[in-house]
OpenMM code with the backbone's topology and positions (N, CA, C; nanometers):
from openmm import Vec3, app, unit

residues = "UNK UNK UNK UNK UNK UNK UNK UNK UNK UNK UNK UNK UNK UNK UNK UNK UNK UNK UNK UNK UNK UNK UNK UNK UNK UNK UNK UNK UNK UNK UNK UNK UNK UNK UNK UNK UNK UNK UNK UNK UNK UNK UNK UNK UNK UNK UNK UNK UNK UNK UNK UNK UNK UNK UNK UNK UNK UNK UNK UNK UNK UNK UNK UNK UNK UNK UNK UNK UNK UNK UNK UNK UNK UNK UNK UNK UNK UNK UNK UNK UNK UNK UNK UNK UNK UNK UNK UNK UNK UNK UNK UNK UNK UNK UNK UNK UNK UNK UNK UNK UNK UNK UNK UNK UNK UNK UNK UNK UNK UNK UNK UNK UNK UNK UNK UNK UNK UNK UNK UNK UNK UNK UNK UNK UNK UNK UNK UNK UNK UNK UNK UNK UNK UNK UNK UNK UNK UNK UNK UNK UNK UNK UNK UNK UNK UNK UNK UNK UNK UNK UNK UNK UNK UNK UNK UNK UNK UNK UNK UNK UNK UNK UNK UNK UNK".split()
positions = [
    Vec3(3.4721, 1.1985, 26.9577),
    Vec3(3.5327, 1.2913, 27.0519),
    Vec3(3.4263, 1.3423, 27.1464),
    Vec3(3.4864, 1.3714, 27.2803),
    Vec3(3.3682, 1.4741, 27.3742),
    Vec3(3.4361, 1.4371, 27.5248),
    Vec3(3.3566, 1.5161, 27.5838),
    Vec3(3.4013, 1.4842, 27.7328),
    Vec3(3.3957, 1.3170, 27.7415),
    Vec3(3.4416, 1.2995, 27.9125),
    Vec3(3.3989, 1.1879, 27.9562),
    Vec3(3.2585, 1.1267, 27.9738),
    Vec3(3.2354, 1.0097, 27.9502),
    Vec3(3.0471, 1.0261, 27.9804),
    Vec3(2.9204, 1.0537, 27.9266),
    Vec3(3.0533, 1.0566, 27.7627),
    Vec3(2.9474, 1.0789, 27.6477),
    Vec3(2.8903, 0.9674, 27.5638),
    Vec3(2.9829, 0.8342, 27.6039),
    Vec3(2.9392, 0.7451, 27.5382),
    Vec3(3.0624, 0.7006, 27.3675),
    Vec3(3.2028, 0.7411, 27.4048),
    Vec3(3.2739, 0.7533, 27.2892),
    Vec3(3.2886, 0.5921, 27.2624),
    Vec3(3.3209, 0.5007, 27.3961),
    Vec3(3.3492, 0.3942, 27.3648),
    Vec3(3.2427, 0.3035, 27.2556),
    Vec3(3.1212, 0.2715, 27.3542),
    Vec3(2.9689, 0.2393, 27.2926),
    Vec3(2.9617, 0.2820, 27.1673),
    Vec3(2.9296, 0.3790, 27.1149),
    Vec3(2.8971, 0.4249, 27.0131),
    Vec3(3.0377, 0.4409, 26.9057),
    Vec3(3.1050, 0.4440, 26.9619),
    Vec3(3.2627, 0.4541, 26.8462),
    Vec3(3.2628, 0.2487, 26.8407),
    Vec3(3.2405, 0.1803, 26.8886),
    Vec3(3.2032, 0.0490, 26.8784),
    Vec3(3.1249, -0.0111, 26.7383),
    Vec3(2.9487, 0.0524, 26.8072),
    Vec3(2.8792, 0.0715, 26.6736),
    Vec3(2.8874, 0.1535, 26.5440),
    Vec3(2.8923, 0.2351, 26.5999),
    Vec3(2.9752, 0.2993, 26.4524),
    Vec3(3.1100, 0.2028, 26.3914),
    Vec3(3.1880, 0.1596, 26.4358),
    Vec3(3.2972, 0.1111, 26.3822),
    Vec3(3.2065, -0.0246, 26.2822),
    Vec3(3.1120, -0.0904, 26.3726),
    Vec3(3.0758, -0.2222, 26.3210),
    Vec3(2.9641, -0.1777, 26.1906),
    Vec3(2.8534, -0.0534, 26.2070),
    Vec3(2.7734, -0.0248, 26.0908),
    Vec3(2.8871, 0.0130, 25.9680),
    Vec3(3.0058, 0.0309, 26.0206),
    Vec3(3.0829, 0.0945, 25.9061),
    Vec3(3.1408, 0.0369, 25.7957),
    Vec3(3.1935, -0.1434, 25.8895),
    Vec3(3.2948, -0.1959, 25.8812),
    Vec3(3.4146, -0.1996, 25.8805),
    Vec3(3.4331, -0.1047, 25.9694),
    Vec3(3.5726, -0.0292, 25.9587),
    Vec3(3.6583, -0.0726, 26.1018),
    Vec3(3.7594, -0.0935, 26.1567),
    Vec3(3.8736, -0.1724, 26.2903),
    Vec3(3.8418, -0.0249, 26.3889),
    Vec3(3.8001, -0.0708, 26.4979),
    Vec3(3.8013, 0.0033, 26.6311),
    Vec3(3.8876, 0.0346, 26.7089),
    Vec3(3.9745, 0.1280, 26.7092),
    Vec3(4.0704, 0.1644, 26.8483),
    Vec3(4.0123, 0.2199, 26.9733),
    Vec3(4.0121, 0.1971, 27.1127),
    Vec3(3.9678, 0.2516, 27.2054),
    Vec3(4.0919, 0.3594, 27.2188),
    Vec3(4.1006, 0.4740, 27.2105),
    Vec3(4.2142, 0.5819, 27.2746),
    Vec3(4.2493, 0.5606, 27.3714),
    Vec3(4.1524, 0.5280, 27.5038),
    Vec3(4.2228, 0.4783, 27.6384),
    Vec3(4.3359, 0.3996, 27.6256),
    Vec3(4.3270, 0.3106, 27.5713),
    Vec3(4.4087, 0.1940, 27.6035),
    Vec3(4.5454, 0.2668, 27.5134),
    Vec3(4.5542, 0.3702, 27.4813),
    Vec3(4.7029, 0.4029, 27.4009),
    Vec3(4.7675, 0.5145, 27.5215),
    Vec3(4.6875, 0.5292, 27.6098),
    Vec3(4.7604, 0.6056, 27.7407),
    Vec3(4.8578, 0.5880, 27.7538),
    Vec3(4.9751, 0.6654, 27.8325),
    Vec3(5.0614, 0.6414, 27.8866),
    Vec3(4.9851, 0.5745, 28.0545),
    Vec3(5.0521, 0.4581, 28.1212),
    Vec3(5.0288, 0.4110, 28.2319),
    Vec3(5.0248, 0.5386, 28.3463),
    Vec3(5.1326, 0.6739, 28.3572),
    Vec3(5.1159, 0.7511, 28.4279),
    Vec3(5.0235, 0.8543, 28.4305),
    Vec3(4.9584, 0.8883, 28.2599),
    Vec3(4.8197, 0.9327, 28.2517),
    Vec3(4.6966, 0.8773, 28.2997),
    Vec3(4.6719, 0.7078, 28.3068),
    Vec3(4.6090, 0.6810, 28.3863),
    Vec3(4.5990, 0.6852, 28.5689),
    Vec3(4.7192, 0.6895, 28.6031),
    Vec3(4.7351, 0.6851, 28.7150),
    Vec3(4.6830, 0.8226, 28.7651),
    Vec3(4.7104, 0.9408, 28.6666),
    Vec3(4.6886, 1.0818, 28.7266),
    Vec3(4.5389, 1.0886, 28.7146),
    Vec3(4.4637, 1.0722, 28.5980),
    Vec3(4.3608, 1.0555, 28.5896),
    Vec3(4.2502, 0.9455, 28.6745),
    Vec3(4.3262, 0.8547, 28.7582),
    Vec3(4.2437, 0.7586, 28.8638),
    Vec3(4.2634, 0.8350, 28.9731),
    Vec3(4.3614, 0.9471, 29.0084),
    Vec3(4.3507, 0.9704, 29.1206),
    Vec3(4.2826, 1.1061, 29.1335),
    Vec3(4.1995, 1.1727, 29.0263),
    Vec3(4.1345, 1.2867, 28.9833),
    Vec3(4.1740, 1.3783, 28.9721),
    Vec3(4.2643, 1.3744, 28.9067),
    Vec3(4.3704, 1.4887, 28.8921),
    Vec3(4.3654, 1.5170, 28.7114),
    Vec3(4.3154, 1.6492, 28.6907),
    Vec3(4.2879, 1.6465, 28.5170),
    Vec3(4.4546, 1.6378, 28.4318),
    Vec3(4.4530, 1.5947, 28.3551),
    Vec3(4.5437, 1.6011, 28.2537),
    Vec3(4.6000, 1.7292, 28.1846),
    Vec3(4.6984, 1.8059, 28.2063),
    Vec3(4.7377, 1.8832, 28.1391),
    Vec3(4.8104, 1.8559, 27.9911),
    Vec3(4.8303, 1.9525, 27.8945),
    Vec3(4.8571, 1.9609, 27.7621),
    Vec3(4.9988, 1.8688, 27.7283),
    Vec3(5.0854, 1.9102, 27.7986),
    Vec3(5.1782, 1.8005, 27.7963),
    Vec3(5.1664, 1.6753, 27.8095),
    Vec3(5.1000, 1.6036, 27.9555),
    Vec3(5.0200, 1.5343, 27.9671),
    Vec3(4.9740, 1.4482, 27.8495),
    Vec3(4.8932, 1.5407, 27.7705),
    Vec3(4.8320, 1.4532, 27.6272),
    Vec3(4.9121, 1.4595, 27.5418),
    Vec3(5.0245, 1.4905, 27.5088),
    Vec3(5.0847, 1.5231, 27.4042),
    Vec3(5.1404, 1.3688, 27.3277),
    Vec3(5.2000, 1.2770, 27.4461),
    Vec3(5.2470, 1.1250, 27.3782),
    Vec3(5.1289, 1.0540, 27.3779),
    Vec3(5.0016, 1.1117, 27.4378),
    Vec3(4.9273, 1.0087, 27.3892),
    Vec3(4.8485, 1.0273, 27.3135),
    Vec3(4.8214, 1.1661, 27.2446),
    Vec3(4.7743, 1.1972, 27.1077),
    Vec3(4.8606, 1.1741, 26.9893),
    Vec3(4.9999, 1.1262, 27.0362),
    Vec3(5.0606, 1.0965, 26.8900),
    Vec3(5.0674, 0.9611, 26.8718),
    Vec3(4.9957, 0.8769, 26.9703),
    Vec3(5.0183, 0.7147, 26.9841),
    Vec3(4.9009, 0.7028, 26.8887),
    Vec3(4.8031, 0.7710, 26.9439),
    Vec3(4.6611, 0.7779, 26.8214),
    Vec3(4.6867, 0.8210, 26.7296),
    Vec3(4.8057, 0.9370, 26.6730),
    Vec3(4.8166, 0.9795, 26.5395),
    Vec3(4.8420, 0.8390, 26.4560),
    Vec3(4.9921, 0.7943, 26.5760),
    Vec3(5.0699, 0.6934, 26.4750),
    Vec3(4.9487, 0.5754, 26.4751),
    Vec3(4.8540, 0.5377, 26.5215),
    Vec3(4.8076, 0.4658, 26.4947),
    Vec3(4.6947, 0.4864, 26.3596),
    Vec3(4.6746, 0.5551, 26.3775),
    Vec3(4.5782, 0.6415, 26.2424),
    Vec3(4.6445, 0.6175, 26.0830),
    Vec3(4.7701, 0.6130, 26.1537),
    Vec3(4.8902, 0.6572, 26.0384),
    Vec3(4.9185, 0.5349, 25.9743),
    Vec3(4.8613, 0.4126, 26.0545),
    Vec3(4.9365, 0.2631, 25.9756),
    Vec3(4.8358, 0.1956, 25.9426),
    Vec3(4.6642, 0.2335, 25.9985),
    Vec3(4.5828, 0.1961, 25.9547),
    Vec3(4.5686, 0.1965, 25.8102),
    Vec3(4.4756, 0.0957, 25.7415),
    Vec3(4.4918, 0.0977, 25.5469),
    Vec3(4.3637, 0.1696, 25.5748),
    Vec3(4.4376, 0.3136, 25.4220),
    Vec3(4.3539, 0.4147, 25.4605),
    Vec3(4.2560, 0.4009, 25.3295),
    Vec3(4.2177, 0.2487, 25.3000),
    Vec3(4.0732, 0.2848, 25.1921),
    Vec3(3.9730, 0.2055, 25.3058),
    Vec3(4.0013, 0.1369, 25.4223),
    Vec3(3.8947, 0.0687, 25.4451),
    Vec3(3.8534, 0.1809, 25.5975),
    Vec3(3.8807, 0.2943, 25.5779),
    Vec3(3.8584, 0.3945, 25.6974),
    Vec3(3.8766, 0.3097, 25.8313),
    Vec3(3.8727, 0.3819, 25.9832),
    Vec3(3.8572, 0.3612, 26.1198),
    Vec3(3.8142, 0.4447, 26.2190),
    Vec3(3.7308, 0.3935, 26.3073),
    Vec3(3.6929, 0.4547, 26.4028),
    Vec3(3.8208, 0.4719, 26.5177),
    Vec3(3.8214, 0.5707, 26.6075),
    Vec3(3.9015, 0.5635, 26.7267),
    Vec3(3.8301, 0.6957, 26.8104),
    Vec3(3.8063, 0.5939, 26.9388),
    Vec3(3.7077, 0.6949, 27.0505),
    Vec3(3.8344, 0.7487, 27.1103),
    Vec3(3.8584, 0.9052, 27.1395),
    Vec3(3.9361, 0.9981, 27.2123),
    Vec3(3.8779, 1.1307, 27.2616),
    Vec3(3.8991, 1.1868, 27.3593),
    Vec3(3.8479, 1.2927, 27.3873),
    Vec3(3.8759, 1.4113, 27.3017),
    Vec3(3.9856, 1.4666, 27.2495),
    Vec3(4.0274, 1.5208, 27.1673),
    Vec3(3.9480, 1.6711, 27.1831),
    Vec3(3.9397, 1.6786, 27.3184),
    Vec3(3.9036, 1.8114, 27.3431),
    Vec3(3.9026, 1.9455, 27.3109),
    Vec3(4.0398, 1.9591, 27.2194),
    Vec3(4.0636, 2.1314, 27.1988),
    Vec3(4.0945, 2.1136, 27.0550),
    Vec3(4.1170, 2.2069, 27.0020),
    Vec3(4.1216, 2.2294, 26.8651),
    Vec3(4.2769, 2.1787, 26.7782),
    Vec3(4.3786, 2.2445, 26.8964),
    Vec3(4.5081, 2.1856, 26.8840),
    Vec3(4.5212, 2.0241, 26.9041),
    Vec3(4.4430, 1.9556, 26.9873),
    Vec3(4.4793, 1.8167, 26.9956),
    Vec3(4.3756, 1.7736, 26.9047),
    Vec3(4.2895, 1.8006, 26.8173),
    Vec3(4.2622, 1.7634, 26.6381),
    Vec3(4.3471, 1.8084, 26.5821),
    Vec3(4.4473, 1.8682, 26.6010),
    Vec3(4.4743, 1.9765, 26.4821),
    Vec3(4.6308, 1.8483, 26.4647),
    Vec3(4.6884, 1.8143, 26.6387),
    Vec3(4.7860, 1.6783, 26.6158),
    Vec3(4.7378, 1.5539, 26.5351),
    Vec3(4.6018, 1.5005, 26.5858),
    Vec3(4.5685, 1.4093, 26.5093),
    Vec3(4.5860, 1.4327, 26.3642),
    Vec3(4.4867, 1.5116, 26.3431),
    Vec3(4.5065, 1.5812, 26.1574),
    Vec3(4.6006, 1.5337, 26.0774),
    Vec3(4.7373, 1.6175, 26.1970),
    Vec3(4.8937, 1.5688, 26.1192),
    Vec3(4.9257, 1.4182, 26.0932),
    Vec3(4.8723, 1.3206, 26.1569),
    Vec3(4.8766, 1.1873, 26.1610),
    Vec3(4.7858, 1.1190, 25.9749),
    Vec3(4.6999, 1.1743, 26.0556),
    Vec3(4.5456, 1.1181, 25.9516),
    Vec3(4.4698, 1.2387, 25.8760),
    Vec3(4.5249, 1.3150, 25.8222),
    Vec3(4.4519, 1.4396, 25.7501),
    Vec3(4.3154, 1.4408, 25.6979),
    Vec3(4.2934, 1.3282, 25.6667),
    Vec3(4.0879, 1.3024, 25.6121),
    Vec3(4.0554, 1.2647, 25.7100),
    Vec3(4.0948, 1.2947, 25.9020),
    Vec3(4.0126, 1.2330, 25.9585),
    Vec3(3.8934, 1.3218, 25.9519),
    Vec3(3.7875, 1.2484, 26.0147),
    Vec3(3.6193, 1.3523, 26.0209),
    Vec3(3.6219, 1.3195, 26.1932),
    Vec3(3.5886, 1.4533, 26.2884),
    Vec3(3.5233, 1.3914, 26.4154),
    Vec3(3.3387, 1.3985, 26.4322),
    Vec3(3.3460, 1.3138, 26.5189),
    Vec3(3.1822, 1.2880, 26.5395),
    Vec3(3.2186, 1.3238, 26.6859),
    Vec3(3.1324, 1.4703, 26.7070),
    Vec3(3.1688, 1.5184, 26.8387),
    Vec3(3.0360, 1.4730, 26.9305),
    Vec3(3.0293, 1.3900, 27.0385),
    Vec3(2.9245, 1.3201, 27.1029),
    Vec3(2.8778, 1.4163, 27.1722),
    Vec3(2.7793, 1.5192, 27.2085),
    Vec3(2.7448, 1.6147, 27.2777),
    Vec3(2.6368, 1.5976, 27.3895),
    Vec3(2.5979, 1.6941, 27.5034),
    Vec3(2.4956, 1.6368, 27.5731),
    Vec3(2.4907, 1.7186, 27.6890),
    Vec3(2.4234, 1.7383, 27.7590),
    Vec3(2.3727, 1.7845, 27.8955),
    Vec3(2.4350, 1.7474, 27.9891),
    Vec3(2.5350, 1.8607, 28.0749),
    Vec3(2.6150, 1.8182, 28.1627),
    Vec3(2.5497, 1.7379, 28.2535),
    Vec3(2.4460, 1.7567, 28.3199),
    Vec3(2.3518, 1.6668, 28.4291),
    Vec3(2.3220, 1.5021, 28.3561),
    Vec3(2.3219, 1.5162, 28.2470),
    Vec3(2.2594, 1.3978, 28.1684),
    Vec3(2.3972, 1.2898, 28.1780),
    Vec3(2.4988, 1.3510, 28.1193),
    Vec3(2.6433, 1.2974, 28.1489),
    Vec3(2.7173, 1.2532, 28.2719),
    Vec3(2.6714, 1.3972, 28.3326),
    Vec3(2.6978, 1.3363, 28.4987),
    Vec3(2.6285, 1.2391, 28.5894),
    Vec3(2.4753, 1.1807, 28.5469),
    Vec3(2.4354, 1.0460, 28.5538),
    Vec3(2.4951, 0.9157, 28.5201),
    Vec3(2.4483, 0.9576, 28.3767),
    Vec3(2.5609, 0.8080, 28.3141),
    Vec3(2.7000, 0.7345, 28.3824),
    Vec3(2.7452, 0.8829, 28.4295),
    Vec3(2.8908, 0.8537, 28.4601),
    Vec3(2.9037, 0.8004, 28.6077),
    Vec3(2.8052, 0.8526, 28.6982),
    Vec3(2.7548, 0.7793, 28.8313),
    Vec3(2.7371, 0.6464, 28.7807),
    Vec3(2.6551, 0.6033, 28.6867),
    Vec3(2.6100, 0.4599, 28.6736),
    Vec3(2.6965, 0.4165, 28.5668),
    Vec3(2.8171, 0.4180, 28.5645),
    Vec3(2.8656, 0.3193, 28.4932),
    Vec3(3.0330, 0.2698, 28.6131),
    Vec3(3.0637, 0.1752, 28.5735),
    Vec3(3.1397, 0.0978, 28.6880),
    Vec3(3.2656, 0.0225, 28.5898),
    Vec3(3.3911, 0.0242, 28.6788),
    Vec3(3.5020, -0.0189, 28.6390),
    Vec3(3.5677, 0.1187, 28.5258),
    Vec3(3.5485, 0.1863, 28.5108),
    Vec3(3.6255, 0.3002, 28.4255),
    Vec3(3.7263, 0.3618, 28.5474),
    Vec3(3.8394, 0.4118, 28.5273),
    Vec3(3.9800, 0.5071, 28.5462),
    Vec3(3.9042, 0.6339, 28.5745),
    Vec3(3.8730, 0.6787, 28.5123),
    Vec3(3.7934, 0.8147, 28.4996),
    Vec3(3.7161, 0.8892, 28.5692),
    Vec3(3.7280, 0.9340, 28.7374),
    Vec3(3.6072, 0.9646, 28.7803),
    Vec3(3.5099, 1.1058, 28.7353),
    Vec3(3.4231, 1.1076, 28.8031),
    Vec3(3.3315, 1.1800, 28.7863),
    Vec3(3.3841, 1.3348, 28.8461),
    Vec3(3.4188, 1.3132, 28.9239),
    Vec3(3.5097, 1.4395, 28.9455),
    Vec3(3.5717, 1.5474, 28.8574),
    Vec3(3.6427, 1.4494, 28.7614),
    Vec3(3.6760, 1.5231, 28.6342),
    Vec3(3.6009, 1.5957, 28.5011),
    Vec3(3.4765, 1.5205, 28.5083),
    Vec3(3.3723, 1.5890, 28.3969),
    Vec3(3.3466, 1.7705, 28.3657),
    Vec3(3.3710, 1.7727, 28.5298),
    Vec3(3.3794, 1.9668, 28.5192),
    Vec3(3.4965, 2.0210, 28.4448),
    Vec3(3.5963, 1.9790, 28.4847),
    Vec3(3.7781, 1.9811, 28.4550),
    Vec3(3.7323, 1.9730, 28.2746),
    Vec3(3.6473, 1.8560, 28.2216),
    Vec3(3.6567, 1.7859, 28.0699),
    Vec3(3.5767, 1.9397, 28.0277),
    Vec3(3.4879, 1.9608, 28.0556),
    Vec3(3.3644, 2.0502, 27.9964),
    Vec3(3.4813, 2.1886, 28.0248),
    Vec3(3.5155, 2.2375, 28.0854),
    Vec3(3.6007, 2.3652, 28.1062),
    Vec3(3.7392, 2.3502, 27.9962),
    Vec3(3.7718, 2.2653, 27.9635),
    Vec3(3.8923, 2.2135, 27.8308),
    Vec3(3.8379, 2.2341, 27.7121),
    Vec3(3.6674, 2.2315, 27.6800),
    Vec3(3.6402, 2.1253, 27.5352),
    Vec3(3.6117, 2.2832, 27.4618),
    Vec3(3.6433, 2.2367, 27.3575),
    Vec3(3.6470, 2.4001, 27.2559),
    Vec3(3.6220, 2.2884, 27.1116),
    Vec3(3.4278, 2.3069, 27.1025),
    Vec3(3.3617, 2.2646, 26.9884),
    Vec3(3.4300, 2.2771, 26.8874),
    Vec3(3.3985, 2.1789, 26.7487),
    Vec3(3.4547, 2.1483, 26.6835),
    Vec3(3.4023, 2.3099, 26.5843),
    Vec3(3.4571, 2.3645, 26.5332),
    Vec3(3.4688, 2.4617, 26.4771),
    Vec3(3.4374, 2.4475, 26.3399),
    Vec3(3.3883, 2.5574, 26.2398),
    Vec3(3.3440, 2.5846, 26.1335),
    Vec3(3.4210, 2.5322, 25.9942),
    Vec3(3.5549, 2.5061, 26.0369),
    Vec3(3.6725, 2.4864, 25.9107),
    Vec3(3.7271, 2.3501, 25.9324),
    Vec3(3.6481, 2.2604, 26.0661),
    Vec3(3.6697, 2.1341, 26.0856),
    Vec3(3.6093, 2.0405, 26.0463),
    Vec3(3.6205, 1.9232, 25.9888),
    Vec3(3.5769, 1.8079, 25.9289),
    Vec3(3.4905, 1.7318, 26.0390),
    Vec3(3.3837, 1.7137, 26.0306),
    Vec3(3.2851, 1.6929, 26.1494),
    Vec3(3.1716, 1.7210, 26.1802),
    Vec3(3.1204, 1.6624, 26.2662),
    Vec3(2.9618, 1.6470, 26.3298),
    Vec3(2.9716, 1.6604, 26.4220),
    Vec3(2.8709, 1.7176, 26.5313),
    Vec3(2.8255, 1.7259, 26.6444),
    Vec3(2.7002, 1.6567, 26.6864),
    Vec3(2.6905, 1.5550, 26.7655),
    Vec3(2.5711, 1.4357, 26.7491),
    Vec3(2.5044, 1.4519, 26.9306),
    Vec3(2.3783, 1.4878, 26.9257),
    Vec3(2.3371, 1.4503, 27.1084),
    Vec3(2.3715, 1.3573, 27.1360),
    Vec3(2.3971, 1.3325, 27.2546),
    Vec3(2.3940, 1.1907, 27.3028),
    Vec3(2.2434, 1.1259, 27.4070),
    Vec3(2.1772, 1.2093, 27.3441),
    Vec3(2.0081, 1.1826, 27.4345),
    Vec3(1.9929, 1.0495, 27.3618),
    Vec3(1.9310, 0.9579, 27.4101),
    Vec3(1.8536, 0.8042, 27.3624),
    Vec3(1.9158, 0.7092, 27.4220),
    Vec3(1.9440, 0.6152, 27.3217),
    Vec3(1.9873, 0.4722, 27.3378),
    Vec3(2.1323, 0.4875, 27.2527),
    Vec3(2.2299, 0.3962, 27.2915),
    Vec3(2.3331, 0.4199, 27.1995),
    Vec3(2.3166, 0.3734, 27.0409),
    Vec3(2.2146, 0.2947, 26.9962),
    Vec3(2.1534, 0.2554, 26.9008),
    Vec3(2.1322, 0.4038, 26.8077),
    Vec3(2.0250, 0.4553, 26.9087),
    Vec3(1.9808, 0.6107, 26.8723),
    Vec3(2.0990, 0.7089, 26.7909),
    Vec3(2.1929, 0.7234, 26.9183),
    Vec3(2.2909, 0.8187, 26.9168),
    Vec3(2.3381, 0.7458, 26.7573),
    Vec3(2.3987, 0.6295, 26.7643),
    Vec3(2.5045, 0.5632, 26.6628),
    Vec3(2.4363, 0.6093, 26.5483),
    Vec3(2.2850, 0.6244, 26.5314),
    Vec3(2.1877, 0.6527, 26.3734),
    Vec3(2.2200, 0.8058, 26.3505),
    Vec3(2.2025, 0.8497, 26.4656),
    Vec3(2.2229, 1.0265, 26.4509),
    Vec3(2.3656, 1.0423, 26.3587),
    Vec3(2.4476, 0.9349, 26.4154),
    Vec3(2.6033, 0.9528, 26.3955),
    Vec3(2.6008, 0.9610, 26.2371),
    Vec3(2.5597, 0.8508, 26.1899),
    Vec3(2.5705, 0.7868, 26.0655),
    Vec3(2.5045, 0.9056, 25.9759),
    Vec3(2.3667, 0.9276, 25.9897),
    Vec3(2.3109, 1.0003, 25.9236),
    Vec3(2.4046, 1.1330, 25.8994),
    Vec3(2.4462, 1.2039, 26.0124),
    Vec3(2.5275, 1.3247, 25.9766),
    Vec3(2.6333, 1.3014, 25.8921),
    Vec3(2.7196, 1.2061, 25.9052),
    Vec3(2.8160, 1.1671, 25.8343),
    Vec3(2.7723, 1.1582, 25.7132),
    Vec3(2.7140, 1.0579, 25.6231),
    Vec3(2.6320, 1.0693, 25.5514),
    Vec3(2.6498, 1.1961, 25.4697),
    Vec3(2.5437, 1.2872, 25.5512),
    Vec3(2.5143, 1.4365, 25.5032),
    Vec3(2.6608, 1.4896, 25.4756),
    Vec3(2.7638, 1.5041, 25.5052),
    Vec3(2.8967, 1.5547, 25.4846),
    Vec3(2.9442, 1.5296, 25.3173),
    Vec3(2.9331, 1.6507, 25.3063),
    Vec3(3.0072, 1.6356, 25.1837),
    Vec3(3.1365, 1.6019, 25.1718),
    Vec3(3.1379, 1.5138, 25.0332),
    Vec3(3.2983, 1.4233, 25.0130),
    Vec3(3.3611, 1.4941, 24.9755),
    Vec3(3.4640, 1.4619, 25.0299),
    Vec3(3.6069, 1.5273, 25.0141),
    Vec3(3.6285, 1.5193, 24.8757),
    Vec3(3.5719, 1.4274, 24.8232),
    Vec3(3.6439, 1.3915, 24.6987),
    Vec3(3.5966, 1.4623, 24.5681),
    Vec3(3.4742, 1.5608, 24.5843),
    Vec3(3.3614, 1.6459, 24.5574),
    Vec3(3.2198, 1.5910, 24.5682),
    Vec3(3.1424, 1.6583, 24.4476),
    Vec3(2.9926, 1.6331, 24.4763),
    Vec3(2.9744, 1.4530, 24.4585),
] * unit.nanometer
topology = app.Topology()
chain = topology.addChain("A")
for resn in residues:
    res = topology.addResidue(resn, chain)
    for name in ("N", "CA", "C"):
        topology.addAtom(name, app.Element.getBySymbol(name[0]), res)
């Protein structure tokens, strides 16, 4: 999870492959008119996300849940985890974090994405950190995505199992 420009795809990639676990990109479960609003820089309101946070629930939901999955989404506010949740209840997020200037580079230099740069202010004014009673990590996104993906792992790692000690 995180704004745009954090690197969810890349690193929700590697992570999926160190894991061994099936990759969903969230983009691609859009509704076609969420992309359209979002190519023409226009931010997404709550309704807005509402069918396409449950396309990711239901997809969460049919995945086989001993071999875990990654799925990159912005999942910005507390309520749109709180939909996923209802889908996939042991999900964990790995919240990709980082320096608005640092993000707003990347996002200049990367090419062919829906998403402009325009919107990153709109993403950062939405995002309400993953909170104290939430299942999750908060990871920089400073380095290489190599970097970031180790940070990922390691925190995860550190998380205590659900299942106890």
């Amino acid at each position: 999870m995180g704004v745009t420009g954090t690197g969810k795809t890349t690193v929700g990639r590697l992570l999926a492959d160190a894991l061994g676990a099936p990759y969903t990109e969230g983009d691609d479960l859009h509704p076609p008119a969420n992309v359209a609003k979002m190519s023409a820089g226009i931010p997404l309101d709550d309704e807005d996300r509402r069918p396409w946070l449950d396309a990711i629930a239901d997809r969460l939901r049919r995945l086989p849940a001993d071999r875990g999955a990654v799925v990159s989404c912005s999942a910005l506010k507390r309520a749109y985890r709180d939909r996923l949740r209802a889908g996939a209840p042991d999900a964990v997020f790995v919240h990709l974090t980082g320096e608005r200037a640092l993000i707003g580079r990347r996002m200049a230099a990367r090419t062919g994405h829906f998403m402009p740069a325009a919107l990153l202010d709109s993403q950062f004014a939405t995002l309400e950190p993953l909170q104290a009673d939430e299942s999750g990590v908060a990871v920089d996104v400073a380095g290489t995505p190599e970097e970031i993906t180790e940070r990922a792992l390691a925190a995860l790692a550190a998380l205590p199992s659900p299942h106890g000690p």
